[in-house]
C-alpha positions in Angstrom: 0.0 0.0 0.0 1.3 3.5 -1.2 1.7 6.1 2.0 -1.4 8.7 1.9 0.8 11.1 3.9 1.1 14.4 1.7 4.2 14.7 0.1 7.1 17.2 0.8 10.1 18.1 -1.2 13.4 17.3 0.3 15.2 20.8 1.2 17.3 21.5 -2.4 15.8 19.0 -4.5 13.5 19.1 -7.9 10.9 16.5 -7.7 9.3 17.3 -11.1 12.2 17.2 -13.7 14.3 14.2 -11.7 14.1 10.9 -14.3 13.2 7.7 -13.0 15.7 5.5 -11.1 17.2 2.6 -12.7 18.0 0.6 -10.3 16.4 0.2 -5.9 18.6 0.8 -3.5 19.7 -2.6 -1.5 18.9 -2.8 1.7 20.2 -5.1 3.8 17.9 -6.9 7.0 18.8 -6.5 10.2 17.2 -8.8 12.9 15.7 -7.2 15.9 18.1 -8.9 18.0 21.1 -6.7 16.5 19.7 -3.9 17.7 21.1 -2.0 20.3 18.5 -1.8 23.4 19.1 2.0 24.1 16.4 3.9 22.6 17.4 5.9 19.4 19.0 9.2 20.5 17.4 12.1 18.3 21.3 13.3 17.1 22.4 10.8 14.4 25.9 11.6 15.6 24.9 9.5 18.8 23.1 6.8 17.4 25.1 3.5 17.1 24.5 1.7 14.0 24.0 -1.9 13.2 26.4 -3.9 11.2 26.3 -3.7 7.7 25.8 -6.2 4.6 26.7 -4.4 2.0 28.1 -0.5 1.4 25.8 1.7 -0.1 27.2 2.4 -4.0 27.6 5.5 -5.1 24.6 7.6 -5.6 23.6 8.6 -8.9 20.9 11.4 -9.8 18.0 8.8 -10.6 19.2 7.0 -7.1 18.7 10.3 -5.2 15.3 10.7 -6.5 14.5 7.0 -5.1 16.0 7.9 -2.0 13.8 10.8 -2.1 11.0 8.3 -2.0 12.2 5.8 0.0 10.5 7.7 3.6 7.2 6.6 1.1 7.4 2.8 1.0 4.4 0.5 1.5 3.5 0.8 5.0 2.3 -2.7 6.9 -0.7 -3.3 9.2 0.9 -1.8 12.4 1.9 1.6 10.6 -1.4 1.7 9.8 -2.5 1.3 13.1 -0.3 3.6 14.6 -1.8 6.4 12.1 -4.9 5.5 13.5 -4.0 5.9 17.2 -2.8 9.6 16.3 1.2 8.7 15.6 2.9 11.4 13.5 5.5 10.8 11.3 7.8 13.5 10.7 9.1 14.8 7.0 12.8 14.2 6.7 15.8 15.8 4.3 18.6 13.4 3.1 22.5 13.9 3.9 25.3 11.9 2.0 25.5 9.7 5.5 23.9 6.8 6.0 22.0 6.2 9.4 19.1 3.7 10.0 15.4 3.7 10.2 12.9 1.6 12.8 9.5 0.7 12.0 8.4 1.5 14.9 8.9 5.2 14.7 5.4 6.1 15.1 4.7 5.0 18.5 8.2 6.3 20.0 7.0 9.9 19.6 9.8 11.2 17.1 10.1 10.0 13.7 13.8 8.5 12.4 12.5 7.8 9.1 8.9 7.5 7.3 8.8 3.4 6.0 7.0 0.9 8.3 7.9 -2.6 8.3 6.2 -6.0 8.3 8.6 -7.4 10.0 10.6 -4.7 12.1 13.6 -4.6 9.9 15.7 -2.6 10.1 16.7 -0.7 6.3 19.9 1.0 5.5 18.9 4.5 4.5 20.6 7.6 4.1 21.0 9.9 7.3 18.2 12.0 7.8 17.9 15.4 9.4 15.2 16.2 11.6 12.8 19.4 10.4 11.4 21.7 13.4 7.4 20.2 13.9 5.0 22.4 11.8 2.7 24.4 13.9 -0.9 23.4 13.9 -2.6 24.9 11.7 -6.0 26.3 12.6 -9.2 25.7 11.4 -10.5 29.1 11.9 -7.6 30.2 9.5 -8.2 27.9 6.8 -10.2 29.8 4.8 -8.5 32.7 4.5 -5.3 31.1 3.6 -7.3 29.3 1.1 -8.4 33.2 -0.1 -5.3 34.4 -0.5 -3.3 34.8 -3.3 0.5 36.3 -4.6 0.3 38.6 -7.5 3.1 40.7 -7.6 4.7 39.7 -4.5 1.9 41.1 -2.7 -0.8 39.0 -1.1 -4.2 39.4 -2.3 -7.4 38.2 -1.4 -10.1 36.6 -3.2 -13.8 36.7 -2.3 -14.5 37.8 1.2 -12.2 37.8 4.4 -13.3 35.1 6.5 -14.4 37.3 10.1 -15.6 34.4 11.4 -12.0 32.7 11.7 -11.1 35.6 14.5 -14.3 36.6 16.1 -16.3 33.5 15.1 -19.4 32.9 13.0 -21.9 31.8 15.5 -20.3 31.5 18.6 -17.8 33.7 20.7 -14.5 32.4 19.9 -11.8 34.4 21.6 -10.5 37.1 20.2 -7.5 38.1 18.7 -4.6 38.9 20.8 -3.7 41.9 18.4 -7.3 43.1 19.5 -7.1 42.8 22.4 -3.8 44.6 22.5 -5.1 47.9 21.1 -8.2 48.0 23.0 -6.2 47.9 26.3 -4.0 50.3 25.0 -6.4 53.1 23.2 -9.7 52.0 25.7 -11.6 51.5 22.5 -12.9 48.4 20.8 -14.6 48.0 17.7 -16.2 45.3 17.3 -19.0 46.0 14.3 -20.1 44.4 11.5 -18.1 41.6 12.4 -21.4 38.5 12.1 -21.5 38.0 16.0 -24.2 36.2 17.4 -23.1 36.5 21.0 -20.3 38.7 22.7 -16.8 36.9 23.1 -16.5 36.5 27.2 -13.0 37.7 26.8 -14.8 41.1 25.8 -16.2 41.5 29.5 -13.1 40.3 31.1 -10.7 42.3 28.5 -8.5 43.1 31.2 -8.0 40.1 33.1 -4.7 38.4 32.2 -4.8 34.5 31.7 -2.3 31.9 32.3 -0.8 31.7 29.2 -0.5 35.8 28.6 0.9 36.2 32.0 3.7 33.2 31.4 4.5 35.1 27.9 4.5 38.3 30.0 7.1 37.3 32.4 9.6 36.1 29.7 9.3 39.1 27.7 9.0 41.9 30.2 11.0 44.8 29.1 11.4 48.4 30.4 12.9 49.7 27.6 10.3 50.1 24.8 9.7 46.5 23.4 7.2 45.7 20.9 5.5 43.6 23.8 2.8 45.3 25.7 3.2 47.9 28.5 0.9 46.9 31.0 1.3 49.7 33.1 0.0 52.3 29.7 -3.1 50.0 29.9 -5.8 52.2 29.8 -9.7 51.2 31.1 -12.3 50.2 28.3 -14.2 53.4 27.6 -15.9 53.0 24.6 -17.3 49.4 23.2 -19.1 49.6 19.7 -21.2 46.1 18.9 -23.3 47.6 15.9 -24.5 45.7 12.7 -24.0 42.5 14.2 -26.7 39.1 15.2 -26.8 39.9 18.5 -29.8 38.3 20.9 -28.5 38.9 24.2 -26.1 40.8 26.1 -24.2 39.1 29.5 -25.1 40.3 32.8 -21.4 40.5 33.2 -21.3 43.5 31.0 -21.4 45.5 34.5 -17.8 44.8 34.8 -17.1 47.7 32.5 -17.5 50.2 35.0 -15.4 52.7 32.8 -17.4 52.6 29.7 -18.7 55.6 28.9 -19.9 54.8 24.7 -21.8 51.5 24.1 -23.2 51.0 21.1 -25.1 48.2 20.6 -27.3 49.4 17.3 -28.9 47.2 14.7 -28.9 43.7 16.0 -32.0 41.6 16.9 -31.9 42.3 21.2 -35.1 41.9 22.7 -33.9 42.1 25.8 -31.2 43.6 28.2 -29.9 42.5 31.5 -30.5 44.9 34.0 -26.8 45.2 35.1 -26.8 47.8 32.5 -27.8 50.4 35.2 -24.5 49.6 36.9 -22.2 51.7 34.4 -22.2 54.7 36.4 -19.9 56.4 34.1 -21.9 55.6 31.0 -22.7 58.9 28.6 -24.2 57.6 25.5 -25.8 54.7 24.5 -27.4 53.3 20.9 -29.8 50.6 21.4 -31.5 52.2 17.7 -33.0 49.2 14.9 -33.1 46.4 17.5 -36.2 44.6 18.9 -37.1 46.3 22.0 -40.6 45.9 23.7 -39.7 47.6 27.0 -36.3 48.4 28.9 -35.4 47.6 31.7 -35.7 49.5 35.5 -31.7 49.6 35.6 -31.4 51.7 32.2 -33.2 54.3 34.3 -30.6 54.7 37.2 -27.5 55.7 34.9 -26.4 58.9 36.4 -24.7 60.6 34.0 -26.3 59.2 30.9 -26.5 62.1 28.0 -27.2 60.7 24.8 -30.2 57.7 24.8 -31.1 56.5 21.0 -34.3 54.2 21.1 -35.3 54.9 17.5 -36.4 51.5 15.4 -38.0 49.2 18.2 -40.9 48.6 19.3 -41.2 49.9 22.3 -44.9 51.2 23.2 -44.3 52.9 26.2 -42.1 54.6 28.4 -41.5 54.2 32.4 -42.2 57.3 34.7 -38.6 56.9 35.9 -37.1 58.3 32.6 -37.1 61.6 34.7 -34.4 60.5 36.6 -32.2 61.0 33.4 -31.7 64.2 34.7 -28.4 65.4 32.7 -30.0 64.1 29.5 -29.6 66.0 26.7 -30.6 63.6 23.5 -33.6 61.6 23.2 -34.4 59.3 20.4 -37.7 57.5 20.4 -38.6 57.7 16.8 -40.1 54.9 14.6 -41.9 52.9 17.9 -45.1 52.3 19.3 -45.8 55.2 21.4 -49.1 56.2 22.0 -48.3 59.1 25.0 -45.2 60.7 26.9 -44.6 59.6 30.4 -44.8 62.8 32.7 -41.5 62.2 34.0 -40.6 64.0 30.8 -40.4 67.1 32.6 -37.7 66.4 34.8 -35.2 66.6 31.8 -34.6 69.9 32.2 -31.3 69.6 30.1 -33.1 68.3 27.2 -31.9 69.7 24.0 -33.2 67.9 21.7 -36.2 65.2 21.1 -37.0 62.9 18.4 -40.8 61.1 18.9 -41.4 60.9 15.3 -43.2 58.2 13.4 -45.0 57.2 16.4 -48.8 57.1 17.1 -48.7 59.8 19.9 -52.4 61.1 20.4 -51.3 63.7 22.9 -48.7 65.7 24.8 -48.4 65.8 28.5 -48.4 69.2 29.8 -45.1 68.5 31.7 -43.5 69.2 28.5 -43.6 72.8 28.9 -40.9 72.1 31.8 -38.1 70.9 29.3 -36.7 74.3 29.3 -33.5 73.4 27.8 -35.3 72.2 24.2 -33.9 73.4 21.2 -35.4 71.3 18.6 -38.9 69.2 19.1 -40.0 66.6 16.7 -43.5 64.8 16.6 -43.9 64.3 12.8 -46.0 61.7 11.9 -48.1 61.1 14.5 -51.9 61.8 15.8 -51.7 64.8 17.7 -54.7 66.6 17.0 -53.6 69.5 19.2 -50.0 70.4 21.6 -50.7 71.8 25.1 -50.6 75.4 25.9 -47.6 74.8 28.0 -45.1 74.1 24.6 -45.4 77.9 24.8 -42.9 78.1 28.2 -39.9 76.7 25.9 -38.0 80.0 25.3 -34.7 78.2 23.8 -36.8 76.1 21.5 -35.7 76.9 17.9 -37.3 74.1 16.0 -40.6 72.7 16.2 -41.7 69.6 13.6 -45.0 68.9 13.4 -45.7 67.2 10.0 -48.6 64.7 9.3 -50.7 65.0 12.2 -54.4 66.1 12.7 -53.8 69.8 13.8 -56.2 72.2 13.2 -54.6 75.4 14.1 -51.7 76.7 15.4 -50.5 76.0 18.7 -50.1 78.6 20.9 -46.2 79.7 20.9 -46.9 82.9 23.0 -43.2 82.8 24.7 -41.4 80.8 22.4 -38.6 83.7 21.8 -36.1 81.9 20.1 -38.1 79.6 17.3 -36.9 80.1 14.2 -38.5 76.9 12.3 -41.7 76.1 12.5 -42.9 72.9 10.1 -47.1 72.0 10.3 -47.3 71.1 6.6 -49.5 68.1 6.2 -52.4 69.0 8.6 -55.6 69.9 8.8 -55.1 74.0 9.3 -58.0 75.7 7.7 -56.8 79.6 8.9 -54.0 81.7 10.5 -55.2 82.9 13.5 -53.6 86.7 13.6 -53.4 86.7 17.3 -50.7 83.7 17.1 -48.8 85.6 14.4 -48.2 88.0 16.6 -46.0 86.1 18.4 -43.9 84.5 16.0 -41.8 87.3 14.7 -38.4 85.6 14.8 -39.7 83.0 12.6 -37.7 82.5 9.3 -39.1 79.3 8.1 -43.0 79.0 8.0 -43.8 75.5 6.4 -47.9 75.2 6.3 -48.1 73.2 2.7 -50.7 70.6 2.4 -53.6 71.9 4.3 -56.5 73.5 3.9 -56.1 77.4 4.2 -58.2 79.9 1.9 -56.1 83.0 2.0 -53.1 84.8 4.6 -54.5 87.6 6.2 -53.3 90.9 6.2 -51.1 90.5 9.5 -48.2 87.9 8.0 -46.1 90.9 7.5 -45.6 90.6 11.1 -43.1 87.8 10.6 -40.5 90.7 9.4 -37.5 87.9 9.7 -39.3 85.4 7.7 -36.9 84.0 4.8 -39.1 80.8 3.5 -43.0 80.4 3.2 -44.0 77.8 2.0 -47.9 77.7 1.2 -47.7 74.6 -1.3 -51.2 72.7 -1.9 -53.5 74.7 -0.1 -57.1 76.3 -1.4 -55.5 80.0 -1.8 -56.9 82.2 -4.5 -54.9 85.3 -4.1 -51.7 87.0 -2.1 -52.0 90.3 -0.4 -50.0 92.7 -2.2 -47.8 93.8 1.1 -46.5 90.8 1.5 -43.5 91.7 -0.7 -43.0 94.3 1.5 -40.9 91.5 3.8 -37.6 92.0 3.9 -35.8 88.8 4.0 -38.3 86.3 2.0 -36.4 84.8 -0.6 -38.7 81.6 -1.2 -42.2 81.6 -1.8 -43.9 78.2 -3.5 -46.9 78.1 -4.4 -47.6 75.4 -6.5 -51.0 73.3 -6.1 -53.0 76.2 -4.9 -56.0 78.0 -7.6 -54.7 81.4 -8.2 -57.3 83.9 -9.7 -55.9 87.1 -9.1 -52.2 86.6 -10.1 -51.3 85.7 -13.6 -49.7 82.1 -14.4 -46.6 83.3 -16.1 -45.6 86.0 -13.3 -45.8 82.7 -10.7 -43.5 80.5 -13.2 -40.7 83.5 -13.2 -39.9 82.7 -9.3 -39.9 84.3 -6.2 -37.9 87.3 -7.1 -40.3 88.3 -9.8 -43.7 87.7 -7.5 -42.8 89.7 -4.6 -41.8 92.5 -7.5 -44.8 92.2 -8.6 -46.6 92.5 -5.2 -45.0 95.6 -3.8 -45.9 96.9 -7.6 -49.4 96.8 -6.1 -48.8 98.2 -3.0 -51.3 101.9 -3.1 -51.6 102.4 0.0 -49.5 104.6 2.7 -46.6 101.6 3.8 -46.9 102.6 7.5 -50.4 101.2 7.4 -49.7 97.7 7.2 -48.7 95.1 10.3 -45.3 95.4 11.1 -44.6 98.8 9.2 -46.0 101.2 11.7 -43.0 102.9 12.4 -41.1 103.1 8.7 -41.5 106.4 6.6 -44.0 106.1 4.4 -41.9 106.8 1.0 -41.6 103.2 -0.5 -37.9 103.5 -1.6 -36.9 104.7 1.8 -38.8 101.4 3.3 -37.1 99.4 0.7 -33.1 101.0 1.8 -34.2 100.7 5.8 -36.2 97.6 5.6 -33.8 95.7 7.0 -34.0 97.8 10.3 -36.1 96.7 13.2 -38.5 98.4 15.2 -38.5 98.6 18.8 -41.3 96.5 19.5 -39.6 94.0 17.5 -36.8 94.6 19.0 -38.6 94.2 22.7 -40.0 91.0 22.0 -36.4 89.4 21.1 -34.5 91.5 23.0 -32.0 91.3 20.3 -30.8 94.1 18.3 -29.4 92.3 14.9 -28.1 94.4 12.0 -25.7 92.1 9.9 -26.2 93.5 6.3 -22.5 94.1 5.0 -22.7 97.9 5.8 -19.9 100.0 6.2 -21.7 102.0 8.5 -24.9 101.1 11.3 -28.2 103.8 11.2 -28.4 106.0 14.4 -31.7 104.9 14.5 -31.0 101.2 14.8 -29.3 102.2 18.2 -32.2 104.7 19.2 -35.3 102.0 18.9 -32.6 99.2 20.7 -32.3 101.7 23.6 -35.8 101.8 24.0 -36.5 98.3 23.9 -33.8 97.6 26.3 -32.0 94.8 24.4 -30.1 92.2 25.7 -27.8 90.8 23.0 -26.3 93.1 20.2 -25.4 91.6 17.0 -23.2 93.9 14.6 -21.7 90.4 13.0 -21.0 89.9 9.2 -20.5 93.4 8.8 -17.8 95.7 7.2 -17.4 97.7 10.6 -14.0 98.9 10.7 -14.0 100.7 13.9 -17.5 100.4 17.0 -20.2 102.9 16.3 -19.7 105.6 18.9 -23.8 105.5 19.5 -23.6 101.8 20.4 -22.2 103.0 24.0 -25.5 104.0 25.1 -26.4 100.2 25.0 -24.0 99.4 28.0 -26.6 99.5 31.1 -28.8 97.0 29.8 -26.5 94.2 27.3 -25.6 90.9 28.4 -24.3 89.9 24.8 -22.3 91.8 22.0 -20.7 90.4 18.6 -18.7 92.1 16.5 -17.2 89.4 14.8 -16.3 89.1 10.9 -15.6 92.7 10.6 -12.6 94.8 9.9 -12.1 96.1 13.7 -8.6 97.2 14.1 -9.1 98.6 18.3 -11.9 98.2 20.5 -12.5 101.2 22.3 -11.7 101.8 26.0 -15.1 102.2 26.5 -16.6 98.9 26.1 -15.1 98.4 29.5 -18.4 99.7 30.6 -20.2 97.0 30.1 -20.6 95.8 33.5 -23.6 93.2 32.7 -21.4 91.8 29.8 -21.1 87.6 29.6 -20.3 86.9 26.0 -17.7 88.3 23.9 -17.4 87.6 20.2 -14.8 89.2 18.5 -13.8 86.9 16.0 -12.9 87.4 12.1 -11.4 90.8 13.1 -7.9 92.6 12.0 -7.2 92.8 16.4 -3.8 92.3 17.6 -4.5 93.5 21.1 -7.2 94.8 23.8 -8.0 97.2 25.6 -7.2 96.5 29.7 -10.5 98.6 30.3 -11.8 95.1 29.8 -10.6 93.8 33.1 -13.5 95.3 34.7 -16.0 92.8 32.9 -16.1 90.4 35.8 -18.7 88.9 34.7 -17.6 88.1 31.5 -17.9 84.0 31.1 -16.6 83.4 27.4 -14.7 85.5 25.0 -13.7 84.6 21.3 -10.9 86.3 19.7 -10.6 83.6 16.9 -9.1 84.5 14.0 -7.4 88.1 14.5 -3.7 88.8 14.7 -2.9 88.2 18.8 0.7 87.2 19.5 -0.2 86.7 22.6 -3.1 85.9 24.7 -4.4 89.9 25.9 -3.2 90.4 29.5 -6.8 91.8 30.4 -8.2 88.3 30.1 -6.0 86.8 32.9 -8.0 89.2 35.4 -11.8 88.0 34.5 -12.2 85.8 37.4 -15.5 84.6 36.2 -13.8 83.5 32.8 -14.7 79.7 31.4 -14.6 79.5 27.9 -11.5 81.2 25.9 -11.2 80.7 22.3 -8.1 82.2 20.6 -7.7 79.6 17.7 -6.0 80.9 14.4 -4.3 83.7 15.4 0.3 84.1 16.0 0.1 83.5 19.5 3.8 82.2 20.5 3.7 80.8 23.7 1.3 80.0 26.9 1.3 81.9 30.2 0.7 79.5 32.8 0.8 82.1 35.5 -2.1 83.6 33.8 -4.0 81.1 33.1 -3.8 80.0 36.7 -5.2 82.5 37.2 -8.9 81.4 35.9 -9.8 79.0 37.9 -13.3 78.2 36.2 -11.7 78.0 32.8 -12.9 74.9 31.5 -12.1 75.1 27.6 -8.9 76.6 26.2 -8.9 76.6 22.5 -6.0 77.5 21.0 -6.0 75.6 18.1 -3.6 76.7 14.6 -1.4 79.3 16.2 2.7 79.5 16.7 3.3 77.6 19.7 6.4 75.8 20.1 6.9 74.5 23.4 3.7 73.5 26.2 5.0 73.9 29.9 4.3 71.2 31.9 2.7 73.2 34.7 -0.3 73.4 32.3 -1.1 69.8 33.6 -1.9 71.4 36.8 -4.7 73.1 35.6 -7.4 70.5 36.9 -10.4 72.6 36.2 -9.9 72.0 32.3 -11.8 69.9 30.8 -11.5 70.5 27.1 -7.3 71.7 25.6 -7.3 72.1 22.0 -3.9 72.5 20.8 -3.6 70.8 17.2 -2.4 72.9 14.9 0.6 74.0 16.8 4.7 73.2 15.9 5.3 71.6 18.9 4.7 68.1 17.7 8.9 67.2 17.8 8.7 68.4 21.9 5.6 66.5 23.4 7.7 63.6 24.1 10.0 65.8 26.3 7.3 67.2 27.6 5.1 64.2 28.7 8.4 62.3 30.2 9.2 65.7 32.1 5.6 66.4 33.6 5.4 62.1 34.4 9.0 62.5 36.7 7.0 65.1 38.4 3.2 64.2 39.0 2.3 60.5 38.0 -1.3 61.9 37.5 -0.6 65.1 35.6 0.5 62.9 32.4 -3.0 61.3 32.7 -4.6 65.0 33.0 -2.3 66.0 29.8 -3.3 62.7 28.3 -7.4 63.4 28.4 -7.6 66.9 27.9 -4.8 67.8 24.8 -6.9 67.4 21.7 
């Protein structure tokens, strides 16, 4: 029988182009009792030899061939049987010595030659040298070695990579030690998209050091920068992303991450979660979007410092009470569910910015909604609200309000709503504008009532002097009044879908620009006489130069005076109707100011806010140091290469900008606002950091400094605990962090993890 072991080629020899031998090789039999009794040492040096018949001739190329296949000679019964049992026999490369062979070979553990015999001759055979044991080769590996090809000398692969050979297709095998390596050393791991049906254990247990690490470990520690792991740099597991896989379950023991502060666990099939999940104190934002949900569990409540909750693409039908105690929440995702109402624990979230309940079947709003105060963007499209309550109106930071394809029949009442700027009801059932609820969206620049059913606008829509886009599509409107091109800033206007009598087809077709010509070419009567042009001249070319001005009631419902028009130069009477309204926040911005109107000094007593920024300031005058009540600062865009120290008296002040001027050096006057927390000073020349200064502010809490000059960062900025954002890309000082981090580390073990989290 021929040996079904596969065939290797002899170190330095051609198998294909060697003829055929013409003549065996004699081998002599040796009886068993000639054999020495010692066992066969694994040096052929050592071994001692049996007597020989006859010498070996001389071997010829066609003999070498058949020596080549003399370790594949018929094997007997017993070789056989020792293949069975699990015996190995080993490959072999020939020498010009001769040495000799036993049968046997299979059971004694190592492999003198590769020929079994019947009888347990011994055969003369050339000496053989022993080849190092392959390595077992892994099934999970298989596949990809079977992928990969050499074009080029470069390896390529065919078809798909094989993830399941590291991470496993259907079960957690472990995972690669490579992986595991960089997620104890970045506190990151990444484990998408990679087909798992369960979580690897080791993933819950990443830092725990087995048997077999910790041996390896030992005999390769190194203090002096090895490629071997640094297990003193490991850092805790902060962030664990599990998206896009076949995930049913998650372990209880995923509380043993008590550091993780990002899971993501989106699009998978869970249905369930263990409630250990409310035992990741330091968790900040987690993804459980396009899963299975039906309900959550009472832990996912207790996380104390959660921020960021997506819930969208389950099918979750309601919502615990208890979601108040999110109280640091800030992002809410419950679109594309079941819900059919809001718990009232909803009004606890006072640091709510933003919530998505769209594509729900929400009949109604709990009136603790109006408590959110922090909301900034509200969306409840596609649902069945047939009215919002009258408490939505207490949101004064809410900016954007969705309420597409719902049953609402007029608009909600938005009476203190101060900031809205979007307001989206297409899709309804809103037969009129009620002129009493215009009156209190004036900041509005995006009106959005397409697809109902309204018959004409009344007179008062010129109230909404800030409105940019009107969208009227699909409605039952005949006609427009003729003032309403009379609004300064509308720049869209559809109106497709509606029966328009009074206005001809082609003047419609030409566009926006063209209609509200044609309107104010209408306009007979006196301007002042229409809503919202009380107090403009009544000379319609005046109106048309100034109409960009607001009036003081307009200006009293904001408390914002804004003027950002590209003018060289601001009206007096811009100042004169802000004064009397009392403003809060001046807004010169996007302007070609070169130097601060004189007149806007009279604006001190009252102004919380000023920006002057993206002008063509060159010195801020001395008298801006007046403005006791100031907290926000921006004086970005500008030509400014220093301040005034007036400004030292702003003790109040909480954030200044001074991006993008021409500062060498951070203003002295800045190191005495004691009340300081946010300084932004990116893309400017500055050179170098005072520390001293900075010290100085001791509720600073971001520092951006970001594209500037510096060189060299002092390691007694690590000291600066109360900072919790650095950004210092951007800078040349990429050839001295290294002597920086080793010098700050001899000092303060924990000021290089403090440099470490907060240098962006």
């Amino acid at each position: 029988m021929v040996n079904d072991e596969p065939k290797t080629r002899p170190a330095g020899v051609t198998r294909s182009r060697l003829p055929a031998p013409a003549n065996r090789l004699p081998m002599a039999p040796v009886r068993k009792t000639d054999i020495p009794a010692e066992p066969i040492s694994h040096s052929p040096a050592s071994r001692k030899l049996a007597p020989l018949k006859a010498p070996p001739p001389t071997q010829t190329t066609g003999q070498m061939s058949d020596v080549q296949n003399c370790g594949r000679s018929v094997k007997g019964v017993e070789g056989r049987r020792g293949m069975r049992r699990g015996g190995r026999q080993s490959r072999c490369r020939t020498s010009a010595s001769p040495t000799i062979s036993r049968g046997d070979s299979a059971e004694s553990g190592v492999s003198m030659g590769t020929s079994d015999s019947l009888d347990g001759e011994v055969q003369i055979k050339p000496t053989t040298r022993l080849s190092p044991p392959r390595k077992p080769t892994s099934r999970a590996y298989s596949s990809i070695k079977a992928r990969i090809r050499v074009r080029g000398g470069r390896p390529m692969m065919r078809g798909f990579a094989n993830v399941g050979a590291v991470f496993g297709e259907s079960k957690g095998e472990p995972l690669h030690p490579q992986i595991i390596r960089m997620a104890r050393k970045s506190g990151q791991l990444n484990l998408s998209n990679k087909g798992l049906v369960e979580v690897p254990d080791k993933v819950y247990h990443i830092h725990e050091i087995e048997t077999d690490e910790a041996k390896k470990m030992t005999m390769t520690m190194s203090m002096d920068g090895s490629d071997e792991d640094r297990w003193w740099e490991q850092t805790d597991l902060t962030r664990l992303y599990l998206s896009s896989n076949q995930l049913i379950t998650i372990s209880p023991k995923i509380n043993n991450l008590l550091s993780l502060q990002v899971l993501d666990l989106s699009d998978n099939c869970l249905t369930t979660l263990p409630s250990t999940l409310g035992e990741l104190t330091s968790l900040q934002r987690l993804n459980l979007s396009h899963n299975k949900l039906e309900e959550l569990p009472a832990g996912l409540y207790l996380l104390p410092d959660l921020r960021s909750l997506q819930l969208d693409h389950n099918n979750l039908s309601t919502l615990s009470d208890d979601i108040g105690n999110l109280s640091v929440l800030e992002y809410l995702d419950v679109s594309h569910n079941s819900l059919t109402s809001f718990p009232y624990g909803i009004g606890y979230l006072q640091r709510l910015v933003k919530l998505n309940a769209s594509e729900n079947q929400i009949k109604e709003l709990p009136v603790e909604i109006g408590d959110c105060f922090g909301l900034g963007q509200l969306d409840l499209n596609h649902n069945q609200l047939t009215s919002v309550p009258n408490s939505i109106g207490n949101l004064r930071k809410l900016e954007q309000l969705y309420l597409r394809h719902n049953a609402i029949q007029i608009i909600p009442p938005l009476h203190n709503c101060a900031s809205l700027k979007e307001l989206y009801l297409g899709n309804n059932f809103i037969k009129e504008l009620e002129s009493e609820q215009l009156v209190y969206l004036k900041t509005l620049s995006v009106l959005d009532l397409r697809d109902n059913q309204l018959d004409s606008l009344p007179d008062e829509i010129t109230l909404l002097q800030a409105l940019e886009r009107l969208d009227i599509t699909n409605n039952n409107i005949s006609t427009l009044p003729h003032h309403l091109g009379l609004l300064p800033h509308l720049k869209s206007l559809p109106l497709e879908g509606n029966p328009m009598r009074l206005i001809r087809r082609d003047i419609i077709q030409r566009g926006t620009v063209q209609l509200l010509k044609y309107l104010r070419s209408r306009v007979t009567a006196s301007l002042n006489t229409f809503p919202g042009f009380e107090n403009t001249p009544a000379d319609s070319n005046l109106l048309l130069d100034n109409r960009s001005i607001p009036d003081k009631y307009q200006m009293r419902n904001t408390q914002t005076m804004a003027y950002n028009e590209k003018a060289a130069e601001i009206p007096d009477q811009l100042f004169e109707n802000a004064l009397e309204a009392k403003v809060r926040t001046v807004d010169l911005s996007k302007n070609q100011l070169k130097e601060v109107p004189e007149k806007m000094e009279m604006l001190s007593q009252y102004s919380s806010e000023v920006m002057l920024g993206m002008n063509k300031l060159v010195m801020l005058p001395p008298w801006i140091g007046k403005f006791h009540r100031l907290q926000f600062l921006d004086l970005q865009g500008n030509l400014l290469s220093d301040l005034p120290t007036d400004l030292a008296s702003l003790l109040y002040l909480r954030e200044v900008n001074i991006s993008s001027n021409r500062f060498e050096q951070v203003p002295a006057c800045l190191y005495e606002m004691s009340q300081l927390e946010i300084l932004c000073a990116a893309d400017n020349q500055v050179k170098m950091l005072y520390v001293e200064g900075l010290s100085k502010l001791e509720r600073l809490a971001t520092l951006d400094l970001h594209n500037n000059n510096i060189d060299f960062v002092p390691p007694l900025l690590g000291n600066m605990t109360q900072l919790r954002s650095l950004q210092l890309h951007g800078n040349p000082f990429r050839n001295n962090m290294r002597v920086t981090g080793r010098k700050i580390f001899k000092e303060n073990n924990t000021v290089i993890e403090r440099m470490e989290n907060t240098v962006g």
